[in-house]
C-alpha positions as CSV (number, residue, x, y, z in Angstrom):
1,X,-89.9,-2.2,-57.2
2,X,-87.9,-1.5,-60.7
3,X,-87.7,-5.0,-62.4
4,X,-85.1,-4.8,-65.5
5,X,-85.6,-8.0,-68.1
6,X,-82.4,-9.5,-69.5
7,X,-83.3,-11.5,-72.7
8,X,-82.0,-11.9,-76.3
9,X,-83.5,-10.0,-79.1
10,X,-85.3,-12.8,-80.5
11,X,-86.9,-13.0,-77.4
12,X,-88.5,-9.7,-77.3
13,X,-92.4,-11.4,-77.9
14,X,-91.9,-13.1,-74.7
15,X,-90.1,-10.6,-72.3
16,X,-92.8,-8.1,-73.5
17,X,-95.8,-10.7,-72.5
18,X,-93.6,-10.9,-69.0
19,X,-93.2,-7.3,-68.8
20,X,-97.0,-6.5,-68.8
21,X,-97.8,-9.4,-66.3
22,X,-95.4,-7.7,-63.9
23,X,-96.3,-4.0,-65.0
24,X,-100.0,-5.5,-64.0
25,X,-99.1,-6.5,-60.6
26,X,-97.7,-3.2,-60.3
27,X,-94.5,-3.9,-60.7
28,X,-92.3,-1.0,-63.0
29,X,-90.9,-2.8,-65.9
30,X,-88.2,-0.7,-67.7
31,X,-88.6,-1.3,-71.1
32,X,-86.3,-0.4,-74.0
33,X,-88.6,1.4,-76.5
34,X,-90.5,3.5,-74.4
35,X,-87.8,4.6,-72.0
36,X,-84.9,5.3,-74.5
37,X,-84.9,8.8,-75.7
38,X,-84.1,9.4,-79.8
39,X,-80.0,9.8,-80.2
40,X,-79.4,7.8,-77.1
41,X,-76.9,5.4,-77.1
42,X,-78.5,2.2,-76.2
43,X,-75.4,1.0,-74.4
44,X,-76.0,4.3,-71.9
45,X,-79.5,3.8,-71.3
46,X,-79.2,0.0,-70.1
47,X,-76.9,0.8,-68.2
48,X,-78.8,3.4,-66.1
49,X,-82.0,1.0,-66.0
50,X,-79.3,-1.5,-64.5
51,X,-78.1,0.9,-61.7
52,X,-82.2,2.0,-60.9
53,X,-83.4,-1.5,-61.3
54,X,-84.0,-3.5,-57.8
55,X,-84.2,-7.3,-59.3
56,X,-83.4,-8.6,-62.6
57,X,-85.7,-11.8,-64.5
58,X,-82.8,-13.4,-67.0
59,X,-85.3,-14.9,-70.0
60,X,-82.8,-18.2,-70.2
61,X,-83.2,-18.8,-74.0
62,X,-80.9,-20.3,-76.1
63,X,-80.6,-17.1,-78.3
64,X,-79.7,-16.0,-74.4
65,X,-77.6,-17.9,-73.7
66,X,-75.2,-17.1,-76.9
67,X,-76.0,-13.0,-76.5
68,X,-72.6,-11.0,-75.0
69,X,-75.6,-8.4,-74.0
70,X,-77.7,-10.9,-71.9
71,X,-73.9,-12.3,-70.5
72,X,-72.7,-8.4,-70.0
73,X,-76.3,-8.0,-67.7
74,X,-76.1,-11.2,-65.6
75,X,-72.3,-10.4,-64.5
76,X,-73.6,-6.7,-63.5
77,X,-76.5,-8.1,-61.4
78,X,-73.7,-10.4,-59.6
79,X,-71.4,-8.2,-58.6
80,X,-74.1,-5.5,-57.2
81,X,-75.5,-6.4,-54.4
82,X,-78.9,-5.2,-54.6
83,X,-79.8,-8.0,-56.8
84,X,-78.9,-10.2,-53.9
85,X,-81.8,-13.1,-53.9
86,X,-83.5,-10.7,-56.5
87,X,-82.1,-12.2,-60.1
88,X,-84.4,-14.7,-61.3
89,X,-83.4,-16.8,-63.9
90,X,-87.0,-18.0,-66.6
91,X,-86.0,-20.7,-68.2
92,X,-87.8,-20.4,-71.1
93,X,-88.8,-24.1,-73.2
94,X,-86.7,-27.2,-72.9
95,X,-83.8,-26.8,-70.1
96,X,-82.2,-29.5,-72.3
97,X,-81.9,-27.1,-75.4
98,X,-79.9,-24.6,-73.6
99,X,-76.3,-24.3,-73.8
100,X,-75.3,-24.7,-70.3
101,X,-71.4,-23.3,-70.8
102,X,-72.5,-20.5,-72.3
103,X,-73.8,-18.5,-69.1
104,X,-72.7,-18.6,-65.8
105,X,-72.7,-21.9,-63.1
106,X,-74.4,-19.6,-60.8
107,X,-77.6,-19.3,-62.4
108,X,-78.4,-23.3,-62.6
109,X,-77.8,-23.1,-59.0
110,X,-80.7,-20.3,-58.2
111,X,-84.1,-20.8,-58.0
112,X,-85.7,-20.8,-61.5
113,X,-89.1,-20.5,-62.6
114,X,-89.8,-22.9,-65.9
115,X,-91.9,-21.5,-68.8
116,X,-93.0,-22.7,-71.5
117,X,-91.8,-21.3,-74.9
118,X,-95.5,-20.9,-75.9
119,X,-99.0,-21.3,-75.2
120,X,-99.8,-21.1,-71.4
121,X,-96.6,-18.5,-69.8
122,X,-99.5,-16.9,-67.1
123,X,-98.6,-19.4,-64.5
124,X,-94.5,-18.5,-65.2
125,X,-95.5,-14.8,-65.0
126,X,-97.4,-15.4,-60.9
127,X,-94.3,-17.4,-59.8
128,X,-92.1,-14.1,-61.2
129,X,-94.6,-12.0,-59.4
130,X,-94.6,-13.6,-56.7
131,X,-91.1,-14.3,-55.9
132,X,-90.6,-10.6,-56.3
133,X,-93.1,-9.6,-54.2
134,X,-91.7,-11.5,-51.5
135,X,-88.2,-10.4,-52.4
136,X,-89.0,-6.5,-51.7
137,X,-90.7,-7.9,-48.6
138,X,-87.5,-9.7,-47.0
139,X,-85.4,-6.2,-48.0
């Protein structure tokens, strides 16, 4: 399964440290720096990961939550659906500190996984994993 990670720049430590527990349950993780070629326009290459990507984790920050980017990613996984039941929103810290109006209703009403913004994320990263897994099963 090809697992693209929606997130805010400043929350690039984190997606990273998600991206290798998913890469490690063998799980391919497009990731920015090693996929993008040198001239590329960056706008070109996310957009191909989104069309080749079979579930999308959204790293619900509040840096997220104010990013056009992360907003421009969550309405393409919306409206395609092969992301059906396969966009997980990570909240990421306090739910409380997240600006609720800034991204869409529909994501409070998914299933989230809760992580914390630092120390202990390994039990976040199984629930990803493992809703995924389960996800490519049901397809």
């Amino acid at each position: 399964m090809n697992v693209f990670i929606s997130y805010a720049q400043a929350d690039e430590k984190i997606a990273k440290k998600v991206g290798k527990g998913l890469e490690q349950a063998g799980l391919r993780v497009w990731d920015l720096e090693r996929k993008m070629l040198p001239g590329e326009l960056w706008s070109d290459s996310v957009s191909k990961a989104l069309r080749a990507s079979d579930a999308m984790i959204v790293l619900v920050t509040p840096d997220a939550a104010r990013s056009s980017q992360v907003r421009s990613e969550i309405d393409f996984a919306l409206s395609k659906g092969a992301f059906k039941n396969r966009l997980i929103p990570v909240m990421v810290g306090p739910p409380q500190k997240i600006p609720k109006k800034e991204l869409p209703w529909i994501l409070w009403e998914l299933q989230t996984v809760s992580m914390p913004d630092s120390g202990n994320q390994e039990s976040g990263i199984r629930q990803i994993v493992q809703r995924l897994l389960k996800a490519a099963k049901a397809a």
